[in-house]
mmCIF file of the protein (N, C-alpha, C, O) and its ligand, coordinates in Angstrom:
data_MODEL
# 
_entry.id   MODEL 
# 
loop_
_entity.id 
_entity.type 
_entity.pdbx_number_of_molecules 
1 polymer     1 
2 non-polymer 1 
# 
_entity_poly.entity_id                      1 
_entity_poly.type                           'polypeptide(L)' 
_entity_poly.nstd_linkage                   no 
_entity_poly.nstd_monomer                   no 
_entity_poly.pdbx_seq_one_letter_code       
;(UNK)(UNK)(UNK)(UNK)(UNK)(UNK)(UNK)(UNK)(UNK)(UNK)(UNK)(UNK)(UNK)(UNK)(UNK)(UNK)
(UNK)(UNK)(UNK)(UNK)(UNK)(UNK)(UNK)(UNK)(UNK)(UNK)(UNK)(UNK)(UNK)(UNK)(UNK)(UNK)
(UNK)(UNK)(UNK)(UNK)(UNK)(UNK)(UNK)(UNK)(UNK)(UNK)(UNK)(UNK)(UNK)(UNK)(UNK)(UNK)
(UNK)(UNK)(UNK)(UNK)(UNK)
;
_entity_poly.pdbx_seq_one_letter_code_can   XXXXXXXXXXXXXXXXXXXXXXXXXXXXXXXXXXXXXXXXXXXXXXXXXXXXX 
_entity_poly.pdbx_strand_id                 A 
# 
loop_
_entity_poly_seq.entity_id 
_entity_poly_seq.num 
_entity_poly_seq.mon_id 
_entity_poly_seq.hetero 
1 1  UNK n 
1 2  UNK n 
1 3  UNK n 
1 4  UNK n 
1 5  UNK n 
1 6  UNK n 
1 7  UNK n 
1 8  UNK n 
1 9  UNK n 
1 10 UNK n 
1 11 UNK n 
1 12 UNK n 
1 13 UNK n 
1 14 UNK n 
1 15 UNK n 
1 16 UNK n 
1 17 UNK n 
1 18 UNK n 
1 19 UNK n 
1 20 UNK n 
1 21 UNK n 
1 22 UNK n 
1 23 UNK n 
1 24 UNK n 
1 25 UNK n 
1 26 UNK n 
1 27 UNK n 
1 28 UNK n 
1 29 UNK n 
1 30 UNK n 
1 31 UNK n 
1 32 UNK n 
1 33 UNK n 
1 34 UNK n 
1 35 UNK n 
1 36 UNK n 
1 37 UNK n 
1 38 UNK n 
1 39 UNK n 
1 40 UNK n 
1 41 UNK n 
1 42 UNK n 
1 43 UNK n 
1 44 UNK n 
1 45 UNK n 
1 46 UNK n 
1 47 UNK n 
1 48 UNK n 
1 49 UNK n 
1 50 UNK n 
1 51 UNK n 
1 52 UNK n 
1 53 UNK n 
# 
loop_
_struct_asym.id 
_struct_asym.entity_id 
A 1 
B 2 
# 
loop_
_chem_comp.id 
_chem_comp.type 
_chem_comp.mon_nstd_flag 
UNK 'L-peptide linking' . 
ZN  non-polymer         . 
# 
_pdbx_entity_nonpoly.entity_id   2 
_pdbx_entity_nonpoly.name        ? 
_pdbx_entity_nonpoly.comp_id     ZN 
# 
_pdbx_nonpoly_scheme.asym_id         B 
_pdbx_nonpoly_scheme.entity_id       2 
_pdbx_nonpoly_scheme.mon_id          ZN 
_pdbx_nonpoly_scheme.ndb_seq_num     1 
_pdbx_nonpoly_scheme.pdb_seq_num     101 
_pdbx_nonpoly_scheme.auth_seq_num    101 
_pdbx_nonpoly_scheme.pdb_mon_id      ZN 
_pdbx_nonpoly_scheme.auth_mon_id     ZN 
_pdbx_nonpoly_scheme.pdb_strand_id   A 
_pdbx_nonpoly_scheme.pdb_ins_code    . 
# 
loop_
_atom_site.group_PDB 
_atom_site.id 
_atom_site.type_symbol 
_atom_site.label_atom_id 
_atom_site.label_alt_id 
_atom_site.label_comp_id 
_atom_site.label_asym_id 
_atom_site.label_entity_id 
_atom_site.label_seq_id 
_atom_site.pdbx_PDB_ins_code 
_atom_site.Cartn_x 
_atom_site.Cartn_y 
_atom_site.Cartn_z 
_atom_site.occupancy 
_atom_site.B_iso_or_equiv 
_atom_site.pdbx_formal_charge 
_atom_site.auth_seq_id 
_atom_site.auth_comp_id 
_atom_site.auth_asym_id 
_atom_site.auth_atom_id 
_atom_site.pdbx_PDB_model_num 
ATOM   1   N  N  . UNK A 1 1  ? 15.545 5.092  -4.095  1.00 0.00 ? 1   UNK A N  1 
ATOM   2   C  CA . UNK A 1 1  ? 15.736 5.403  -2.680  1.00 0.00 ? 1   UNK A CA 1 
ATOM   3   C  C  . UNK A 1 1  ? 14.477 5.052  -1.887  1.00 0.00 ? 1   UNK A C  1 
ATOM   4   O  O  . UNK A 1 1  ? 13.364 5.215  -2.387  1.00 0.00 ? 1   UNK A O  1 
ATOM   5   N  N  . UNK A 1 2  ? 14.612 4.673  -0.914  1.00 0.00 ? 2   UNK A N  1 
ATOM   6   C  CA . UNK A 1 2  ? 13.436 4.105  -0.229  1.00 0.00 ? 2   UNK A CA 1 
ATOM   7   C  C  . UNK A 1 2  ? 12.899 5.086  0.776   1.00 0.00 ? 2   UNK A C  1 
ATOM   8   O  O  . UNK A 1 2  ? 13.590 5.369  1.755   1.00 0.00 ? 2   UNK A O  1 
ATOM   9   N  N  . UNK A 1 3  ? 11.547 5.699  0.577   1.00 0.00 ? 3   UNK A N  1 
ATOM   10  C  CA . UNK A 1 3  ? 10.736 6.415  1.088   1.00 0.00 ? 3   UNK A CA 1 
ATOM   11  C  C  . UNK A 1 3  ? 10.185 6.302  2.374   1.00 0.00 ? 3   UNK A C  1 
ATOM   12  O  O  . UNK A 1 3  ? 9.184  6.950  2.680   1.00 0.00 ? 3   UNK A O  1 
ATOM   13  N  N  . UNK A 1 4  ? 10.902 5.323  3.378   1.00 0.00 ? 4   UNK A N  1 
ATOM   14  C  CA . UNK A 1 4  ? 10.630 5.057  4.443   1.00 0.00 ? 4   UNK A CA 1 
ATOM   15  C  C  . UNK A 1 4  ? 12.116 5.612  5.371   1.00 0.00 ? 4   UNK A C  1 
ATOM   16  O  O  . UNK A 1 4  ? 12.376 6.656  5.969   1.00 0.00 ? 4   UNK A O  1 
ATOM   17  N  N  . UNK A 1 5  ? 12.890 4.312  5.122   1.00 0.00 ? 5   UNK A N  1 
ATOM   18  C  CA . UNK A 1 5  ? 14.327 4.340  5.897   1.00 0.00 ? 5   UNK A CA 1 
ATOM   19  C  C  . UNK A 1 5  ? 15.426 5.376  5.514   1.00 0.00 ? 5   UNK A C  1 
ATOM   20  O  O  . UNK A 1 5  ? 16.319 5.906  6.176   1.00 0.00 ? 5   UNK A O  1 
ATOM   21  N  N  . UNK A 1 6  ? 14.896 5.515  3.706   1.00 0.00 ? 6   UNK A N  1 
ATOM   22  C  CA . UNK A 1 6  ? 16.085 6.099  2.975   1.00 0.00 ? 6   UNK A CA 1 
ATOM   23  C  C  . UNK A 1 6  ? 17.003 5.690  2.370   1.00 0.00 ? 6   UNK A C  1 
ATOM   24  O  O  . UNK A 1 6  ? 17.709 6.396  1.649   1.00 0.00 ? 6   UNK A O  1 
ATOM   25  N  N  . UNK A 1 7  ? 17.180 4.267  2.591   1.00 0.00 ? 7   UNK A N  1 
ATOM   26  C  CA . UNK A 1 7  ? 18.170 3.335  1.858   1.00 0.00 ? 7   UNK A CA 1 
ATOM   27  C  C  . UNK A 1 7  ? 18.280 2.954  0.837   1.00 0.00 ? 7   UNK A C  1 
ATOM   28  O  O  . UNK A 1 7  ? 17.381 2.199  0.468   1.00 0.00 ? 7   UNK A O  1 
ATOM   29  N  N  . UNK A 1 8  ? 19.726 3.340  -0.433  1.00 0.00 ? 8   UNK A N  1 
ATOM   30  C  CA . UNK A 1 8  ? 19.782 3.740  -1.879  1.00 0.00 ? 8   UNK A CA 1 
ATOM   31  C  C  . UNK A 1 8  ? 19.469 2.285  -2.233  1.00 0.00 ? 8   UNK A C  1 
ATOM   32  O  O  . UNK A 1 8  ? 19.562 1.371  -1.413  1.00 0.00 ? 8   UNK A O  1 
ATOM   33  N  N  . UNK A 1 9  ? 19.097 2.132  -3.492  1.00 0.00 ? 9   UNK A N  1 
ATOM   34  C  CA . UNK A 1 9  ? 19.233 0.820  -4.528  1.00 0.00 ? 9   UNK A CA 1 
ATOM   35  C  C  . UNK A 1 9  ? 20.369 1.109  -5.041  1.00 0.00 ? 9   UNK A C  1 
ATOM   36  O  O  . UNK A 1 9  ? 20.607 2.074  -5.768  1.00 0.00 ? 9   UNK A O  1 
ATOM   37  N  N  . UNK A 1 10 ? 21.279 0.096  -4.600  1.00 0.00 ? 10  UNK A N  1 
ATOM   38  C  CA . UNK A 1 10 ? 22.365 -0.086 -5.517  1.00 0.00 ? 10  UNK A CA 1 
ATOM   39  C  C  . UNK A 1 10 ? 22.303 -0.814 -6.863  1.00 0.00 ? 10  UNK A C  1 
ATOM   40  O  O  . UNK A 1 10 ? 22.274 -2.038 -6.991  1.00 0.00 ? 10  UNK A O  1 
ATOM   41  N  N  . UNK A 1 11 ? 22.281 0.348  -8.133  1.00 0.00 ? 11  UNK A N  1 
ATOM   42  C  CA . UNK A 1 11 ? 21.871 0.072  -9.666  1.00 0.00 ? 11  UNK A CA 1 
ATOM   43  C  C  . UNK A 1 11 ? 22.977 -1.419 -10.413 1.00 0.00 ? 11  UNK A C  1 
ATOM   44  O  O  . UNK A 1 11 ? 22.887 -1.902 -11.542 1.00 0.00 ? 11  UNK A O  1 
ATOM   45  N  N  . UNK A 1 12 ? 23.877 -1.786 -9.358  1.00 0.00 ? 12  UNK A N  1 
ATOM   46  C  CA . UNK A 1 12 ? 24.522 -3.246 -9.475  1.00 0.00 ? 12  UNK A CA 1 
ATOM   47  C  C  . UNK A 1 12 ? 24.183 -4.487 -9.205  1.00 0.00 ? 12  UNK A C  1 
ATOM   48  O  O  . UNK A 1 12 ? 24.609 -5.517 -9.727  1.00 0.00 ? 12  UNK A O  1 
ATOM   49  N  N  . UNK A 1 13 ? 23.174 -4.318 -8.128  1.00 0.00 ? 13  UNK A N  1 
ATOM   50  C  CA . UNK A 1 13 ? 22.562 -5.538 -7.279  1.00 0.00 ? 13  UNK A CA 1 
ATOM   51  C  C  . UNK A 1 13 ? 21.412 -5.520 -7.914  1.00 0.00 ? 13  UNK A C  1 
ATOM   52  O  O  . UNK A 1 13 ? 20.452 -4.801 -7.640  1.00 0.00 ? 13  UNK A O  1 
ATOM   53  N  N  . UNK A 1 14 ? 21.517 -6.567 -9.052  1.00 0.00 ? 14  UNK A N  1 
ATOM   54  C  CA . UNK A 1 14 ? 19.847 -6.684 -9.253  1.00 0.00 ? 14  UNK A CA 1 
ATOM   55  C  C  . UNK A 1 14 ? 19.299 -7.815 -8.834  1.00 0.00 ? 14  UNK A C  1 
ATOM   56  O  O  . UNK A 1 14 ? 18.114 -8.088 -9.024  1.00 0.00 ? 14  UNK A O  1 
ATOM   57  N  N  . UNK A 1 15 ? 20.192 -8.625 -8.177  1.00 0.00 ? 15  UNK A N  1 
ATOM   58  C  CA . UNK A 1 15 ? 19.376 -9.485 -7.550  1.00 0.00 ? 15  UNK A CA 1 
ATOM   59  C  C  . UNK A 1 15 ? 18.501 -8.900 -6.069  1.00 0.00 ? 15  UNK A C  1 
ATOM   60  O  O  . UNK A 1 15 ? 17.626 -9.487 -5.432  1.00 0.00 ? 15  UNK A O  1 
ATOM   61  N  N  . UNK A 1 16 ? 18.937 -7.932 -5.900  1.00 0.00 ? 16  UNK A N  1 
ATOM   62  C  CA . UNK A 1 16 ? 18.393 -7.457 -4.263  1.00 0.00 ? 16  UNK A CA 1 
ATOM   63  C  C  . UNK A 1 16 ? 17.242 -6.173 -5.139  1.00 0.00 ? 16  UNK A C  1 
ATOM   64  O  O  . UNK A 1 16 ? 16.129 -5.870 -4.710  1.00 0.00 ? 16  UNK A O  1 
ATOM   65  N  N  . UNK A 1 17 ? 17.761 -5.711 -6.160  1.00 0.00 ? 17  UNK A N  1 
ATOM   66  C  CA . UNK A 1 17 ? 16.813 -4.377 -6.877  1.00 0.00 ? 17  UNK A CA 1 
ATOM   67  C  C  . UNK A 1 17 ? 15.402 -5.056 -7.340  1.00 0.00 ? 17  UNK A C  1 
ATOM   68  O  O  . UNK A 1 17 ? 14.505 -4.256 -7.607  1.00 0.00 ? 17  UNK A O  1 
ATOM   69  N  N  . UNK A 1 18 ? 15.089 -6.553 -7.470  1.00 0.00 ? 18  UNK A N  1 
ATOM   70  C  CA . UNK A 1 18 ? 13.992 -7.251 -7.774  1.00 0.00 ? 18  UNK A CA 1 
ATOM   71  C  C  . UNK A 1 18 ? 13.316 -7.232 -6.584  1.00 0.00 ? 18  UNK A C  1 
ATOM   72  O  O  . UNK A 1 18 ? 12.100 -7.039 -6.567  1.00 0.00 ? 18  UNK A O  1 
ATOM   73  N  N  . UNK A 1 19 ? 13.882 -7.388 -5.697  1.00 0.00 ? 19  UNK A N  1 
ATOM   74  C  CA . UNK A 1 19 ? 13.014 -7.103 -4.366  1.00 0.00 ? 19  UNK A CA 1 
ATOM   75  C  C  . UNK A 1 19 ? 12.348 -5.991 -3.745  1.00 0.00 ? 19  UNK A C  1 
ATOM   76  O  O  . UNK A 1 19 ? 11.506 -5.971 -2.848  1.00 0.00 ? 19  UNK A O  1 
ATOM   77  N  N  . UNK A 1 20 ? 12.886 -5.079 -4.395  1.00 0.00 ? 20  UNK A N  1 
ATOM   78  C  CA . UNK A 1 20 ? 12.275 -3.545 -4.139  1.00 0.00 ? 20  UNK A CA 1 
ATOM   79  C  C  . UNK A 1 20 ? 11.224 -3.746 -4.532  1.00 0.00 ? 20  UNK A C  1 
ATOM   80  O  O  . UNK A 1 20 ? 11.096 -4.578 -5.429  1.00 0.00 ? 20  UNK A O  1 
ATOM   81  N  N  . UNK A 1 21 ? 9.918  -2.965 -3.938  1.00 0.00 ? 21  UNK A N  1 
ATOM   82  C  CA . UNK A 1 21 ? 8.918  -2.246 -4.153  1.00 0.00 ? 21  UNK A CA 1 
ATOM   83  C  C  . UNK A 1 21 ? 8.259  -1.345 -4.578  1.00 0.00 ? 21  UNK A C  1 
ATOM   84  O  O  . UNK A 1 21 ? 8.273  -0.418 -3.769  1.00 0.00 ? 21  UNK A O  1 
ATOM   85  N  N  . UNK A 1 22 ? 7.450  -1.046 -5.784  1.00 0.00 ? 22  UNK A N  1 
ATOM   86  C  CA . UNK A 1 22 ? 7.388  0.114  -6.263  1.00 0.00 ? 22  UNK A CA 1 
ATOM   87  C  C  . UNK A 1 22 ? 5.973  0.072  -5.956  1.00 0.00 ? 22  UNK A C  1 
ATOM   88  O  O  . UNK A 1 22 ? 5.198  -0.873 -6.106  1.00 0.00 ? 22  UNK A O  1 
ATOM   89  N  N  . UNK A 1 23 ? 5.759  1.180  -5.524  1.00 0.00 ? 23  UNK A N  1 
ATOM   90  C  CA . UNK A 1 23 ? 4.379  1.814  -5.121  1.00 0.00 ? 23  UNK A CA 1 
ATOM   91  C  C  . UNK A 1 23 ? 3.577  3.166  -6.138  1.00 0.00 ? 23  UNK A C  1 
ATOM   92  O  O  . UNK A 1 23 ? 4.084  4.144  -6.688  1.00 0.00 ? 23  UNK A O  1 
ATOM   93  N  N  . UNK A 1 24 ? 2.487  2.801  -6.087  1.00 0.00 ? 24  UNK A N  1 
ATOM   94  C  CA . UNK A 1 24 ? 1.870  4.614  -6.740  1.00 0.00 ? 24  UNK A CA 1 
ATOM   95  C  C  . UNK A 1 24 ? 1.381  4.739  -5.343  1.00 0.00 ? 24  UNK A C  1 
ATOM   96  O  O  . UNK A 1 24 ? 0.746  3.997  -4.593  1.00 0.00 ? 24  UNK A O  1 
ATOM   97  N  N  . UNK A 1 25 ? 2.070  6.347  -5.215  1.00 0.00 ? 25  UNK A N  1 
ATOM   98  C  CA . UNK A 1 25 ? 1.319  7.450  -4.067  1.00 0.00 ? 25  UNK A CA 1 
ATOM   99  C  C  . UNK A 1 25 ? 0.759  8.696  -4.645  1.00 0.00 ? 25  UNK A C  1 
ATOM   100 O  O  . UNK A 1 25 ? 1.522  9.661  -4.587  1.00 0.00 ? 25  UNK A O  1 
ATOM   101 N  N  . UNK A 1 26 ? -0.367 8.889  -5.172  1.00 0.00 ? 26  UNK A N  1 
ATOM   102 C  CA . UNK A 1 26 ? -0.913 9.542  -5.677  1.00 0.00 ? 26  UNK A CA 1 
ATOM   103 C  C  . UNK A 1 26 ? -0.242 10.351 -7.136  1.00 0.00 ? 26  UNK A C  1 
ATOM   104 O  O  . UNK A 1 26 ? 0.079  11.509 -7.403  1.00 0.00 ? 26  UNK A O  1 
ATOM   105 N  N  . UNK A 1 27 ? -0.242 9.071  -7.852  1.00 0.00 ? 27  UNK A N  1 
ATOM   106 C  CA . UNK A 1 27 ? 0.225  9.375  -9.465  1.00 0.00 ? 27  UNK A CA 1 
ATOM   107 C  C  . UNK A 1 27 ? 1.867  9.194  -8.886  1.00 0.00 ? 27  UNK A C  1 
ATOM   108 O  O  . UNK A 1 27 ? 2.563  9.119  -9.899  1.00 0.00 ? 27  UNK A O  1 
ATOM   109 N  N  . UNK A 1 28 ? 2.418  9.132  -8.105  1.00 0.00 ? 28  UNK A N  1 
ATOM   110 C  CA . UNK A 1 28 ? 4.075  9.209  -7.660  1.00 0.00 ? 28  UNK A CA 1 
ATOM   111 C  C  . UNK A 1 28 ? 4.378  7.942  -7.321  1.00 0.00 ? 28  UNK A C  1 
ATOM   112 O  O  . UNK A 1 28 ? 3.824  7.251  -6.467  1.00 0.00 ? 28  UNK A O  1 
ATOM   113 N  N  . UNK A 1 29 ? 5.674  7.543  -8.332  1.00 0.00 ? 29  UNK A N  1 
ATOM   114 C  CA . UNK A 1 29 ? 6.102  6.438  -7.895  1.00 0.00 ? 29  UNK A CA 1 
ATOM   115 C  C  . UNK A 1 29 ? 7.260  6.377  -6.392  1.00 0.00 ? 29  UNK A C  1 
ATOM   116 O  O  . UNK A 1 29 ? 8.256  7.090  -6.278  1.00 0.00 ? 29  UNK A O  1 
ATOM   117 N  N  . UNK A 1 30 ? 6.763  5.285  -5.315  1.00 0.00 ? 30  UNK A N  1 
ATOM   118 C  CA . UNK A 1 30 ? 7.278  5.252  -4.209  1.00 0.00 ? 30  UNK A CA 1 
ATOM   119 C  C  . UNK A 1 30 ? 8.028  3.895  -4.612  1.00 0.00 ? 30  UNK A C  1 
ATOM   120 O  O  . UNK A 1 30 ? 7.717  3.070  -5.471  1.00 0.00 ? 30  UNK A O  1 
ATOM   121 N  N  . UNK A 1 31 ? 9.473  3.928  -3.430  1.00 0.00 ? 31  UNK A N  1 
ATOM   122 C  CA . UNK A 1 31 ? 10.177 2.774  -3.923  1.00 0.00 ? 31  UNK A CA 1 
ATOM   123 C  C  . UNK A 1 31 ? 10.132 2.035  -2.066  1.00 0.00 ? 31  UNK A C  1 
ATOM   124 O  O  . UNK A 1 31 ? 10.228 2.775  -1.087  1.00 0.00 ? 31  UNK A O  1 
ATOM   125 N  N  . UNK A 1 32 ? 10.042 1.180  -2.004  1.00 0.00 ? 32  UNK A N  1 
ATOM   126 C  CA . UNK A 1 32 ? 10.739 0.707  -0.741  1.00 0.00 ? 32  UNK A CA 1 
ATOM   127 C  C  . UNK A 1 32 ? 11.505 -0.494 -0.676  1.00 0.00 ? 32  UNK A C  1 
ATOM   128 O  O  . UNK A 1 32 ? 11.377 -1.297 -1.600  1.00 0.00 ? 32  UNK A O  1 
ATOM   129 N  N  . UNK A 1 33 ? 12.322 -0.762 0.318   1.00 0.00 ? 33  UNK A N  1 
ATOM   130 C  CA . UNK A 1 33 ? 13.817 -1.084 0.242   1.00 0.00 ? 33  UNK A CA 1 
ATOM   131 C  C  . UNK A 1 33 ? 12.987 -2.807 0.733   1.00 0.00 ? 33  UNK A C  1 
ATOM   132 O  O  . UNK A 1 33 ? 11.966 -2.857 1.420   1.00 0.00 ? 33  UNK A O  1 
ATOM   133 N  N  . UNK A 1 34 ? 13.635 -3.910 0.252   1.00 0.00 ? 34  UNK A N  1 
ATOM   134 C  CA . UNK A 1 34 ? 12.944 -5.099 0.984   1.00 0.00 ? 34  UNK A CA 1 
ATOM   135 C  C  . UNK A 1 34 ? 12.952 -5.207 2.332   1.00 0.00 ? 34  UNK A C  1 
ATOM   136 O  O  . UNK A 1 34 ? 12.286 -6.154 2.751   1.00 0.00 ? 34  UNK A O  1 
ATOM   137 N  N  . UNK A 1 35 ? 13.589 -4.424 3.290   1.00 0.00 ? 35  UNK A N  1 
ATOM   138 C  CA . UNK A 1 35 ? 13.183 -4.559 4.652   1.00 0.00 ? 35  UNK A CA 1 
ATOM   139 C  C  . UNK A 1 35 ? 11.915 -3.579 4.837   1.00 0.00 ? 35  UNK A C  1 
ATOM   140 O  O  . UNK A 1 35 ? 10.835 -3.649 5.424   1.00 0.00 ? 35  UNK A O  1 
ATOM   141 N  N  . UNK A 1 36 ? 12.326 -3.000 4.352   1.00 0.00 ? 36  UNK A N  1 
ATOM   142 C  CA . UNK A 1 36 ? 10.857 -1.970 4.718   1.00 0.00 ? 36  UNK A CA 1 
ATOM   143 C  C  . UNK A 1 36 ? 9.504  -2.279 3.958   1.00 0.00 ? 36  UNK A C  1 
ATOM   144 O  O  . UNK A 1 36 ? 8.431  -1.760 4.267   1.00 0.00 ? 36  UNK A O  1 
ATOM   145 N  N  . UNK A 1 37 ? 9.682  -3.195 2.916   1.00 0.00 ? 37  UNK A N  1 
ATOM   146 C  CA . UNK A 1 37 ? 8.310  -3.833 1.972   1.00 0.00 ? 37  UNK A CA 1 
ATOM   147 C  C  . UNK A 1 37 ? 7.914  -4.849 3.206   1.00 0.00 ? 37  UNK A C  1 
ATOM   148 O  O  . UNK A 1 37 ? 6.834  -4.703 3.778   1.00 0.00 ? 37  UNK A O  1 
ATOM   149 N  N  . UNK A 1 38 ? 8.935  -5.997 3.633   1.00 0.00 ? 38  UNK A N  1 
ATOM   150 C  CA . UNK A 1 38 ? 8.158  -7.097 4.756   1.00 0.00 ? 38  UNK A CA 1 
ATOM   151 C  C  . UNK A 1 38 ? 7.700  -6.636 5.834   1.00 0.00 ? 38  UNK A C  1 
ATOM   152 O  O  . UNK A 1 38 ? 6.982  -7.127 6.705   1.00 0.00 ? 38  UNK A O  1 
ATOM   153 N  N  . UNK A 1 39 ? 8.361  -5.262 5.651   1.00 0.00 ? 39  UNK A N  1 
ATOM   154 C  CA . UNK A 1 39 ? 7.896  -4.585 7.495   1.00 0.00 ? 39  UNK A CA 1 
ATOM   155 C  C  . UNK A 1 39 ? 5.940  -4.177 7.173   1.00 0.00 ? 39  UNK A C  1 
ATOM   156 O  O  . UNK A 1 39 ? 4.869  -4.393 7.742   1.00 0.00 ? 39  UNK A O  1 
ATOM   157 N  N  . UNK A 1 40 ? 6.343  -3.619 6.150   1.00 0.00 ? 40  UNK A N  1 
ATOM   158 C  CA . UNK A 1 40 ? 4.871  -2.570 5.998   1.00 0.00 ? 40  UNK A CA 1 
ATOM   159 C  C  . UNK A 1 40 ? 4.002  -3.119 5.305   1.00 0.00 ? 40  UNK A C  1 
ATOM   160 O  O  . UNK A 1 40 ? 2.959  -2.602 4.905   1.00 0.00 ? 40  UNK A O  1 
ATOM   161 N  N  . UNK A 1 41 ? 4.558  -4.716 5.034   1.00 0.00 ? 41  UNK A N  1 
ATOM   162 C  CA . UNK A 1 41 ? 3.493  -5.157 4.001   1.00 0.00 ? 41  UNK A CA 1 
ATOM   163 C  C  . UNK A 1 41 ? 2.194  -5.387 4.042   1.00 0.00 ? 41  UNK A C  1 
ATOM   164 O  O  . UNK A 1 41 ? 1.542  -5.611 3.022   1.00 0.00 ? 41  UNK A O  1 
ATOM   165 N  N  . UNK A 1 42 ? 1.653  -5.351 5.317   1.00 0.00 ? 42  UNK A N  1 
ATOM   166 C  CA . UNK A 1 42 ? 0.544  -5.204 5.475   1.00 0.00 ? 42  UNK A CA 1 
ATOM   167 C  C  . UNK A 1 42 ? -0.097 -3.530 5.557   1.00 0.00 ? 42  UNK A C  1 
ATOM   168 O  O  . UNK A 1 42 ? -1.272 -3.180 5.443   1.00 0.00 ? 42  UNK A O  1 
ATOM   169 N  N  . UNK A 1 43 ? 0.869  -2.859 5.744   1.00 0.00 ? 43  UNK A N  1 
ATOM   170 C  CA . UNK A 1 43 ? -0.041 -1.565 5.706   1.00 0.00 ? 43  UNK A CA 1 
ATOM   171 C  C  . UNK A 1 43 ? 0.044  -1.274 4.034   1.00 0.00 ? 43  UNK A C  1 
ATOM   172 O  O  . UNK A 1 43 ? -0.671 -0.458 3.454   1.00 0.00 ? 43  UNK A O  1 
ATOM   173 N  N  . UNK A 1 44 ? 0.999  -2.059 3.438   1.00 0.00 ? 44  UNK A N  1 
ATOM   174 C  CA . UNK A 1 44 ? 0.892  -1.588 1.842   1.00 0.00 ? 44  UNK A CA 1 
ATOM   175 C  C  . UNK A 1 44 ? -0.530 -2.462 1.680   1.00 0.00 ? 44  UNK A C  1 
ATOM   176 O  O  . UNK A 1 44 ? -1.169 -1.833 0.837   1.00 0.00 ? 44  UNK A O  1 
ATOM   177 N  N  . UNK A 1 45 ? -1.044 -3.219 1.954   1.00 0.00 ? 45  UNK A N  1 
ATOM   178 C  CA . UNK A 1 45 ? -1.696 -4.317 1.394   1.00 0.00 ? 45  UNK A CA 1 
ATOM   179 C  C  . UNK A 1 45 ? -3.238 -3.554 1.295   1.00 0.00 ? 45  UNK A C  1 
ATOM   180 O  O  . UNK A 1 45 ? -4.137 -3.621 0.458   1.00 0.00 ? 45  UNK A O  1 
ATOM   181 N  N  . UNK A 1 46 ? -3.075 -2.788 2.592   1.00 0.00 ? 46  UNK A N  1 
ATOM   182 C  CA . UNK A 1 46 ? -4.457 -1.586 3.175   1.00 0.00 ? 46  UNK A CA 1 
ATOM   183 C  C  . UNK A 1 46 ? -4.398 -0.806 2.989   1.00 0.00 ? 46  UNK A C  1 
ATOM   184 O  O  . UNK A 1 46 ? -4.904 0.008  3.763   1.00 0.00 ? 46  UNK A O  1 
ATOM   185 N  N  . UNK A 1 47 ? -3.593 -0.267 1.555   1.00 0.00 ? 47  UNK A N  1 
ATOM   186 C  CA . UNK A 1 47 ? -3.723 0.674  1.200   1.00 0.00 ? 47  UNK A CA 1 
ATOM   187 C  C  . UNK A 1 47 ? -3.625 2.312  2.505   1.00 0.00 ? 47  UNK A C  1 
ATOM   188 O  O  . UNK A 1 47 ? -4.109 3.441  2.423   1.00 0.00 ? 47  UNK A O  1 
ATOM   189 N  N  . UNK A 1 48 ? -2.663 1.551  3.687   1.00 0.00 ? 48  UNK A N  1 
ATOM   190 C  CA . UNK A 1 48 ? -2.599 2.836  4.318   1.00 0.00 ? 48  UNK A CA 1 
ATOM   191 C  C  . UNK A 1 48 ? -1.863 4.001  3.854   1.00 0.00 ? 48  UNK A C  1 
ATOM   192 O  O  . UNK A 1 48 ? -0.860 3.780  3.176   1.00 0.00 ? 48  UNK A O  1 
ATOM   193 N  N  . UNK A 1 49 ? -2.253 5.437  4.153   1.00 0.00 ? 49  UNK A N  1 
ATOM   194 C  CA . UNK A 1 49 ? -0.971 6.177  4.029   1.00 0.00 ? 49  UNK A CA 1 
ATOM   195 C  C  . UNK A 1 49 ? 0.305  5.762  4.878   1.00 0.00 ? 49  UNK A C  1 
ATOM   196 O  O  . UNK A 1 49 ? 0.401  5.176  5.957   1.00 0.00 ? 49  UNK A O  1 
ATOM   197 N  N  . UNK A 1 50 ? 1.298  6.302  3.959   1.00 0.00 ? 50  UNK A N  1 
ATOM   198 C  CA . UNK A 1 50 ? 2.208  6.102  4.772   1.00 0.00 ? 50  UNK A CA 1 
ATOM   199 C  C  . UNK A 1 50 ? 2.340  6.584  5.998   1.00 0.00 ? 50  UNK A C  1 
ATOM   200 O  O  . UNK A 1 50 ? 2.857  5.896  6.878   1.00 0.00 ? 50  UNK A O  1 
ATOM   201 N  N  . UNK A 1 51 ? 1.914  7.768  6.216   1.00 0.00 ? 51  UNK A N  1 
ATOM   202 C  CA . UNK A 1 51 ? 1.795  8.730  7.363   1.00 0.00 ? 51  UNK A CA 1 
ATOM   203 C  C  . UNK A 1 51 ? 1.352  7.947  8.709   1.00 0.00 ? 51  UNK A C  1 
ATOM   204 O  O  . UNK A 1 51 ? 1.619  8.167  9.891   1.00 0.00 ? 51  UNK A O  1 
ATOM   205 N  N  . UNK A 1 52 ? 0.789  7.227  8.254   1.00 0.00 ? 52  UNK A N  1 
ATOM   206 C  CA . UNK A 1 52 ? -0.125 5.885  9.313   1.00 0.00 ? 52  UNK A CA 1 
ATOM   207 C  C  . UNK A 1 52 ? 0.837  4.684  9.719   1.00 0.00 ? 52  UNK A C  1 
ATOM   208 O  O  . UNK A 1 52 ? 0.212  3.820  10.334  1.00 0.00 ? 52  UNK A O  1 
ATOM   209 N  N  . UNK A 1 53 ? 2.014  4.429  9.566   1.00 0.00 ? 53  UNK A N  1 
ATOM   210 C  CA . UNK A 1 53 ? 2.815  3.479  9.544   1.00 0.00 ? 53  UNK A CA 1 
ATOM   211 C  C  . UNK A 1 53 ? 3.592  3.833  10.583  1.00 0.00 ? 53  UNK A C  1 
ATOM   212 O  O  . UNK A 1 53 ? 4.546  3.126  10.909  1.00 0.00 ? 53  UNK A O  1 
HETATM 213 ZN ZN . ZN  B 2 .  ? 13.578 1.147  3.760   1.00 0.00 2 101 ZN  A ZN 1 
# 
C-alpha cells in the first residue's frame, strides 16, 4: 500500500509491482505507488522526511 496516496499493489500486476518503491523509514519498510515514486523522487533522493513533501 502506498504511504503517500494509499493506493493498493495489486499482487497480479507484476509488471506495474516492479515499479513500486520500497523505502526504509526508520528500520520500516515504506512502499510507494509509481506515481508517487516520480512525483517525490527527488525528495526520496534527499533523503527528506516524508512529512516535508
Ligand atoms: Zn501513491
Amino acid at each position: 500500500m502506498c504511504s503517500v496516496c494509499g493506493d493498493r499493489q495489486d499482487p497480479e500486476d507484476e509488471m506495474r509491482a516492479l515499479t513500486w518503491v520500497r523505502e526504509n523509514d526508520q528500520g520500516r519498510a515504506r512502499w510507494l505507488c509509481p506515481r508517487c515514486a516520480s512525483r517525490h523522487v527527488r525528495d526520496i533522493e534527499s533523503k527528506l522526511p516524508v512529512e516535508y513533501w
